[in-house]
C-alpha positions as CSV (number, residue, x, y, z in Angstrom):
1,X,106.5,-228.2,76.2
2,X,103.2,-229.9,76.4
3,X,100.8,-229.0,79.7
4,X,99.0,-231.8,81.0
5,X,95.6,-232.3,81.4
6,X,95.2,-231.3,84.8
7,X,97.2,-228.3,84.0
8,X,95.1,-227.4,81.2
9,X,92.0,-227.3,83.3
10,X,93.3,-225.1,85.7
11,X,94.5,-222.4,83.6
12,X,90.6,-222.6,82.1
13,X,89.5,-222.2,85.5
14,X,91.6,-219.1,86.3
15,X,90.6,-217.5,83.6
16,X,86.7,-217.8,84.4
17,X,87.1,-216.6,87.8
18,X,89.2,-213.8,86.3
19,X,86.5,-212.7,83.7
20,X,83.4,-213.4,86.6
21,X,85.2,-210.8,89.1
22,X,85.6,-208.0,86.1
23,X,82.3,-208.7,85.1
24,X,81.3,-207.7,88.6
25,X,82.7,-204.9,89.3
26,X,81.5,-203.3,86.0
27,X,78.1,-204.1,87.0
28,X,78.8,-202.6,90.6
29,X,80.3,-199.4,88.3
30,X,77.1,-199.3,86.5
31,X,74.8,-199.9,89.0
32,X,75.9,-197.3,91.8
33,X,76.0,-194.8,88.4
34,X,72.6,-195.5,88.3
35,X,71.6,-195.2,91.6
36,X,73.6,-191.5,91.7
37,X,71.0,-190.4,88.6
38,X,67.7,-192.0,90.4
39,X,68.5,-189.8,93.3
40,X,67.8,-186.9,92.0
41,X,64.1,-186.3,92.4
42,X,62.1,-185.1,89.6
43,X,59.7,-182.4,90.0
44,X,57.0,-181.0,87.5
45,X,57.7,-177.5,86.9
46,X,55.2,-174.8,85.5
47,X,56.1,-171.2,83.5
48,X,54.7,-168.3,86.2
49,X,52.3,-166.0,83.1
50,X,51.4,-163.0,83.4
51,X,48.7,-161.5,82.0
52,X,45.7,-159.1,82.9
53,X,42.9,-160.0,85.4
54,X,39.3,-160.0,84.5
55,X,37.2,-162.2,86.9
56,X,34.5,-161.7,89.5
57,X,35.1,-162.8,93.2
58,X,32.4,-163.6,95.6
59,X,32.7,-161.0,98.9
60,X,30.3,-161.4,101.6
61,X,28.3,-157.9,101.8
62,X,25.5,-156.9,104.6
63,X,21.9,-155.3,103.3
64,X,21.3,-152.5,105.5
65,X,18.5,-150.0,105.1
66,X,19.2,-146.6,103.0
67,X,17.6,-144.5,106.1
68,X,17.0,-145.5,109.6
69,X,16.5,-142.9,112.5
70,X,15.9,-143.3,116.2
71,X,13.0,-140.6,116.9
72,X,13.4,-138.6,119.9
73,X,11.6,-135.6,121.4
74,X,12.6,-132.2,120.8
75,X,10.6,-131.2,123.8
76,X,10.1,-132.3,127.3
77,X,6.8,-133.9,127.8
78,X,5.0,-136.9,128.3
79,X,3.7,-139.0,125.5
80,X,0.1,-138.3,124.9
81,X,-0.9,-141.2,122.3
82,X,0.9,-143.3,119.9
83,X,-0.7,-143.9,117.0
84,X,1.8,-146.8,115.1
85,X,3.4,-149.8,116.4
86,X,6.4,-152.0,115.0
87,X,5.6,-153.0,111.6
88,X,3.2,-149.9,110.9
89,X,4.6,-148.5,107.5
90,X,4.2,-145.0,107.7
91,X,4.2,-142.2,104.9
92,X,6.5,-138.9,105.4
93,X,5.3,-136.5,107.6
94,X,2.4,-138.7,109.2
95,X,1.9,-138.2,112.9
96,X,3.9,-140.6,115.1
97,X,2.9,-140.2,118.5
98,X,1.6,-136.9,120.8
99,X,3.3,-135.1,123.4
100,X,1.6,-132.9,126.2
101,X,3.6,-130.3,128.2
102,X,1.6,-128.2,130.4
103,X,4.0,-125.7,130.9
104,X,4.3,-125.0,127.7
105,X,0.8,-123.5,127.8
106,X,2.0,-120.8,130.6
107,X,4.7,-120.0,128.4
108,X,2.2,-119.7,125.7
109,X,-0.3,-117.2,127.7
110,X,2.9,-115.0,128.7
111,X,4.6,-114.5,125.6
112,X,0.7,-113.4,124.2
113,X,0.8,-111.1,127.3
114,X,4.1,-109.5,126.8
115,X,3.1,-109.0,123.2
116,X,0.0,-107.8,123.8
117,X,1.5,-105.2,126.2
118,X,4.0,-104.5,123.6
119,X,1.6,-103.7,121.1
120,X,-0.3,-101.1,123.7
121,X,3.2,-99.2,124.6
122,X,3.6,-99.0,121.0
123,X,0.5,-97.8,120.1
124,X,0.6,-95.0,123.0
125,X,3.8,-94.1,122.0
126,X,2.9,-93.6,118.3
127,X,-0.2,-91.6,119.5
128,X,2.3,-89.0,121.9
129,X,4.5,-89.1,118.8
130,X,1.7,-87.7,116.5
131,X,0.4,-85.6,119.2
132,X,3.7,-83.6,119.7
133,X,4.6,-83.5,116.3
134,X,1.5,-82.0,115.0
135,X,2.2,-79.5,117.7
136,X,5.7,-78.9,116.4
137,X,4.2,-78.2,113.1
138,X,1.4,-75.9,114.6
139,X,4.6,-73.8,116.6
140,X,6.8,-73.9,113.6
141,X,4.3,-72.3,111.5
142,X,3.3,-69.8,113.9
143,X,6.8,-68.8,114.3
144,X,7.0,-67.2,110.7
145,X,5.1,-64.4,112.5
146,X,7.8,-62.7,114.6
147,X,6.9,-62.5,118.2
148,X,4.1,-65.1,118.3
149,X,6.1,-67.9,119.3
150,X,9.2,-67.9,121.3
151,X,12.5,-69.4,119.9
152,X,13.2,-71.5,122.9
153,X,9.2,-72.7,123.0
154,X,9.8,-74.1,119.0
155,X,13.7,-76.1,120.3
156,X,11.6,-77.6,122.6
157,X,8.9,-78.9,120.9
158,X,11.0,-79.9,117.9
159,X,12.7,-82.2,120.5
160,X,10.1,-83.8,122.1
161,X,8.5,-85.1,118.3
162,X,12.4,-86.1,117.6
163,X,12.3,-88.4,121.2
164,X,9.0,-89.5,120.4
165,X,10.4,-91.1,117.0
166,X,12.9,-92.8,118.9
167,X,10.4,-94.1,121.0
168,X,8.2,-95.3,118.6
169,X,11.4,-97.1,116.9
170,X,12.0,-98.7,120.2
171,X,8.6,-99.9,121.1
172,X,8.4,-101.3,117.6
173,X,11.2,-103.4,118.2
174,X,10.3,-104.4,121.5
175,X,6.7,-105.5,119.8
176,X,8.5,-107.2,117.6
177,X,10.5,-109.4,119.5
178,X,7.6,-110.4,121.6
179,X,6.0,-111.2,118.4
180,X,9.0,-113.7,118.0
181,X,8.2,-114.9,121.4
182,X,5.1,-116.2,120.5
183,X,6.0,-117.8,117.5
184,X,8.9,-119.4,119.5
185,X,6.6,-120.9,121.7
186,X,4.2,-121.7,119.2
187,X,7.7,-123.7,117.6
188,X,7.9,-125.6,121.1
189,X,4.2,-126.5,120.7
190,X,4.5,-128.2,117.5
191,X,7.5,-130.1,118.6
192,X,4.9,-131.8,120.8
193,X,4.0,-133.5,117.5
194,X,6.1,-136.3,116.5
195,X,5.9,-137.1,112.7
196,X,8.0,-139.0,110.0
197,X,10.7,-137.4,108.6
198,X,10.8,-139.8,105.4
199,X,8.5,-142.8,104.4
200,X,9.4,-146.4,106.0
201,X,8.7,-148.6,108.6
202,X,8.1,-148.8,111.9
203,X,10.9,-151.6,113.4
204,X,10.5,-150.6,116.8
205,X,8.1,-149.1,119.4
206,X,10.5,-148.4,122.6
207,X,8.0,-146.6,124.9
208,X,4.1,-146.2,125.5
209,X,1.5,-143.5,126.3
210,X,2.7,-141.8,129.6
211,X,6.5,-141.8,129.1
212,X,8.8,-138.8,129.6
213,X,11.1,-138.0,126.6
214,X,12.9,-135.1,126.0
215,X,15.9,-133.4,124.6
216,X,19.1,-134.6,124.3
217,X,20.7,-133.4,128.2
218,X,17.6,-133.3,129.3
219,X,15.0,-135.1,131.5
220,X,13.9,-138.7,129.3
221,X,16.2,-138.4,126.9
222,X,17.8,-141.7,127.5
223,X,15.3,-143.9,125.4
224,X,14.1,-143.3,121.7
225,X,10.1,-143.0,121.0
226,X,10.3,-145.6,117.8
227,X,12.7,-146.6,114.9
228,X,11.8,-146.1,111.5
229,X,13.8,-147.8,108.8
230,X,13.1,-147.4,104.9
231,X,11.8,-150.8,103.3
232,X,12.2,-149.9,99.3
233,X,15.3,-148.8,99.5
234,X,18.9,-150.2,100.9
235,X,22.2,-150.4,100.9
236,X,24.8,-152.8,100.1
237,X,27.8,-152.3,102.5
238,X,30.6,-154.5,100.9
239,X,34.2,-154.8,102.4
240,X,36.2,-154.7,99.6
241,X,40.1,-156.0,99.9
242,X,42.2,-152.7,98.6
243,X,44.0,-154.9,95.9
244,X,39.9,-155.7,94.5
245,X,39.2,-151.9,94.9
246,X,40.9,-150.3,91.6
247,X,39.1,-150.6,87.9
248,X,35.5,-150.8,89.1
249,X,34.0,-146.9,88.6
250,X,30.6,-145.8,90.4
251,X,27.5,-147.3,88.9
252,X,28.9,-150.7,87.7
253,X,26.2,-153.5,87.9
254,X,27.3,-155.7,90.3
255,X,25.2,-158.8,91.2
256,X,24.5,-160.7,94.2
257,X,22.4,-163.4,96.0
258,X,20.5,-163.7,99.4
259,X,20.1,-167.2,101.3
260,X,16.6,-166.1,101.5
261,X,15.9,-166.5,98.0
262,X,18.0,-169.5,97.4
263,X,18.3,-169.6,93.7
264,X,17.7,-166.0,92.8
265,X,20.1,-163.6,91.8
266,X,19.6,-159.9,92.6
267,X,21.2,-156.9,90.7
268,X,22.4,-153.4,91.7
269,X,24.6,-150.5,90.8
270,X,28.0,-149.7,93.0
271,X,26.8,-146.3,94.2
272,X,29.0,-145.3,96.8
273,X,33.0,-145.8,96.6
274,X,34.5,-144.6,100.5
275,X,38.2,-144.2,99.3
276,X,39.4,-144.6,102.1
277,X,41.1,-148.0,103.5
278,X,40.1,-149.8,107.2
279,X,43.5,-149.9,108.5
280,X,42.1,-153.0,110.5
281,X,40.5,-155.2,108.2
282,X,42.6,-153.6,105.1
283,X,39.2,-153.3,102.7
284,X,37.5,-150.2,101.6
285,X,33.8,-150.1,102.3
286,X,31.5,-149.7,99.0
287,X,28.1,-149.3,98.8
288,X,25.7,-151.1,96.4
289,X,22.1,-148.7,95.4
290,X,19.5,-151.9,95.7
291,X,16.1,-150.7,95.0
292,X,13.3,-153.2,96.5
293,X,10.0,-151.6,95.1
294,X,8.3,-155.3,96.8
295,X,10.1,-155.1,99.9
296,X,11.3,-158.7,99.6
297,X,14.8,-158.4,100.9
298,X,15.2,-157.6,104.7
299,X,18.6,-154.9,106.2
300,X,20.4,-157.3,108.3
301,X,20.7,-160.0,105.9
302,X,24.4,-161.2,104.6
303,X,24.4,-161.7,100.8
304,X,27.3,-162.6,99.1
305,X,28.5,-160.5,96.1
306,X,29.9,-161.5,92.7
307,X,32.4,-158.0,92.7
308,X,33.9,-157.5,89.9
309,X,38.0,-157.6,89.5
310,X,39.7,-155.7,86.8
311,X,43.6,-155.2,86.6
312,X,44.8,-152.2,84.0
313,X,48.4,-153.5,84.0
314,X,49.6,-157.6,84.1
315,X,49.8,-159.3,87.0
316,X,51.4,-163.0,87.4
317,X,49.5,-165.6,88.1
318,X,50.6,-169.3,88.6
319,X,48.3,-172.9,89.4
320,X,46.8,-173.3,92.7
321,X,48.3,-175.9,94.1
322,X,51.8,-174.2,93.6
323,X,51.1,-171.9,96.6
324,X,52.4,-173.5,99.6
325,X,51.5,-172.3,103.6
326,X,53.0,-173.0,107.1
327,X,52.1,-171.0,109.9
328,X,54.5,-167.8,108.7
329,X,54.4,-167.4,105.5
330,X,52.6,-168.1,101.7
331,X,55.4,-169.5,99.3
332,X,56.2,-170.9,96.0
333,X,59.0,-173.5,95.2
334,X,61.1,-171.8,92.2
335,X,63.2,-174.1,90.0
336,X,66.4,-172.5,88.9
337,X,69.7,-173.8,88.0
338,X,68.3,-177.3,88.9
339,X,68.0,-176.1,92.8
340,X,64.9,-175.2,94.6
341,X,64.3,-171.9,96.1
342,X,62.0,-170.8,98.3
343,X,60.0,-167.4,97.2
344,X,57.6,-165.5,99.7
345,X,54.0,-164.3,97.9
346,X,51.1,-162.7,98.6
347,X,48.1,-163.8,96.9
348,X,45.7,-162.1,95.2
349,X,42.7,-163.0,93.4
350,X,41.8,-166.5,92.1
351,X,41.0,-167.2,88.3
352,X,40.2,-170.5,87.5
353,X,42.6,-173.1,88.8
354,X,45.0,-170.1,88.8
355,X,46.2,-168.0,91.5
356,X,47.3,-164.5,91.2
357,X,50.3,-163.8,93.4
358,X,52.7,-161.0,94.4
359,X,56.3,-161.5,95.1
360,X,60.0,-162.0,93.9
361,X,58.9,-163.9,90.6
362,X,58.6,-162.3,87.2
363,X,57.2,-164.1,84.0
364,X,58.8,-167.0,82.4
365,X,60.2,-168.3,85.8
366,X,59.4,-172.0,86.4
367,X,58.2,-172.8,90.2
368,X,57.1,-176.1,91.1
369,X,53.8,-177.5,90.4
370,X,53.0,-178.8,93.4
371,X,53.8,-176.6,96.3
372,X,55.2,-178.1,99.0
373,X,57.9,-177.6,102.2
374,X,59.3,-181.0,101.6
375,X,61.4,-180.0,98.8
376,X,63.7,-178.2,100.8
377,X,65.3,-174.4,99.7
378,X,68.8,-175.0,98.1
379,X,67.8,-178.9,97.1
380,X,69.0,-180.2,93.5
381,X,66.1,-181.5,91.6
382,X,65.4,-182.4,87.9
383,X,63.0,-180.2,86.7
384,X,60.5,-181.4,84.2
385,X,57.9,-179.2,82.6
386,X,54.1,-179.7,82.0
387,X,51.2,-177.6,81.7
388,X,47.9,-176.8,83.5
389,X,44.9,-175.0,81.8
């Protein structure tokens, strides 16, 4: 049976619209397939290394001088003269300032008197002493003649030289601790003479001629005469975090700058290691040895302090910007399985563009490059590796 023309174009027509409508839902198919893939978000993934730590990290530190002391009286008095004033460098044992205590000088003149009454009673007692027993020795020898000397007579003479002895041992003690009177006073009297213990500077003059100082407890002890500080010689007091503290022995060179001397870099060997941990602050205080035969540096200044960091044993380390921080916690986005996670670290010491951290990663696992709290814990993402030197 033949189809007409009309016919003919109809079926044609059909068949277009037929094709068209498959043809769009396989591009529909496709398209939303794609759009499932592009959904996914890529994110560049590093390998967490581990290896061992040798760097230097820059601490802030304070110059402080090796010896500084307050100088107080040992005596009560009032201040006679001062002979330095702040800035006056002094040598060790030079005379600081006078004291005068008059009644020192009474306690003087009486422990002379009781020592020179001492020494009389002592001196009488020696004489009865050799008086009776050169008569003992007279009656003992006169008793080998029977009758000449009675026996009672010779007991009692033997006893009086024996007491005399005694006496004389007791006086002689007496004389001597008079004699220690004297020279205890004499002690006092020096006191009144206020010298430097070591060689330094003076920083400060607190008082002036006609001041009372004294004792500690006692009357004008409240206020210091001057400060001396030493000027060759500091110290380096640097705070030093407890994970920085392990691998660096006493008398490592360590160096370190001054704003004072912009430009300039000092050097000086750790001399002192405390061992033992501010529970505050958690660093351990270490002490640098700086000699300063010029006196250029000042105590009081902050430096800053190149301090050496050494790990025996491998630590991991991965790039800076893969450490993320909200107001709780220091993190790390590890890629595993395709999901995120969310992994809690402490960090350490910088090396580089690299950040030493401390938490639940180990080597080999692949965190995100690019640390950051919108890619959320639990999120599927497509990982895709690169590297950072």
């Amino acid at each position: 049976m033949k189809l007409g023309r009309m016919q003919r174009l109809a079926i044609t027509a059909l068949a277009s619209l037929m094709f068209v409508s498959c043809g769009d839902t396989n591009s529909t198919t496709q398209r939303s397939a794609r759009a499932d893939v592009t959904d996914i978000p890529q994110v560049d993934v590093i390998t967490v290394q581990s290896k061992k730590l040798e760097t230097t990290t820059t601490l802030p530190a304070e110059l402080m001088p090796y010896e500084a002391v307050d100088l107080f009286a040992k005596e009560t008095g009032f201040i006679k003269s001062i002979r330095v004033d702040r800035g006056t460098k002094v040598k060790e044992g030079e005379l600081i300032a006078v004291l005068e205590a008059p009644e020192l000088v009474a306690q003087r003149s009486a422990a002379n008197a009781r020592y020179q009454g001492a020494e009389s009673q002592l001196a009488a007692g020696e004489a009865k002493s050799a008086a009776d027993q050169a008569t003992y020795q007279r009656m003992s020898n006169a008793a080998k003649t029977p009758g000449v000397v009675a026996a009672n007579d010779l007991e009692v003479a033997e006893k009086n030289a024996q007491a005399d002895e005694a006496n004389v041992t007791a006086l002689k003690r007496a004389a001597d601790a008079a004699q220690e009177g004297v020279r205890a006073v004499a002690q006092l009297e020096s006191y009144l003479k206020i010298t430097a213990p070591f060689a330094g500077q003076v920083t400060t003059r607190y008082l002036h001629p006609g001041a009372l100082v004294g004792p500690a407890g006692g009357a004008g002890a409240a206020t210091p005469i001057v400060r001396i500080e030493t000027v060759n010689r500091h110290r380096m007091v640097v705070p030093v975090p407890e994970n920085d503290t392990a691998g660096v022995p006493e008398g490592t060179m360590v160096n370190f700058t001054a704003p004072s001397f912009p430009g300039r870099t000092f050097r000086a060997p750790i001399a002192r290691i405390s061992r033992g941990v501010d529970l505050k602050t958690r660093t351990m205080p270490v002490e640098l040895d700086v000699h300063d035969p010029k006196a250029e540096l000042v105590p009081g200044m902050f430096c800053s302090v190149e301090w050496p960091v050494h790990r025996a044993y491998p630590t991991l380390f991965v790039p800076l910007s893969s450490v993320a921080s909200d107001l709780q916690r220091s993190f790390v986005v590890r890629v595993r399985k395709n999901h995120a996670e969310w992994v809690d670290v402490t960090t350490g010491v910088r090396s580089g563009n690299f950040m030493e951290v401390f938490g639940d990663l180990h080597e080999g696992d692949q965190v995100a490059s690019r640390g950051t709290d919108q890619i959320r814990p639990g999120a599927e993402v497509s990982p895709h590796l690169v590297s950072i030197k």
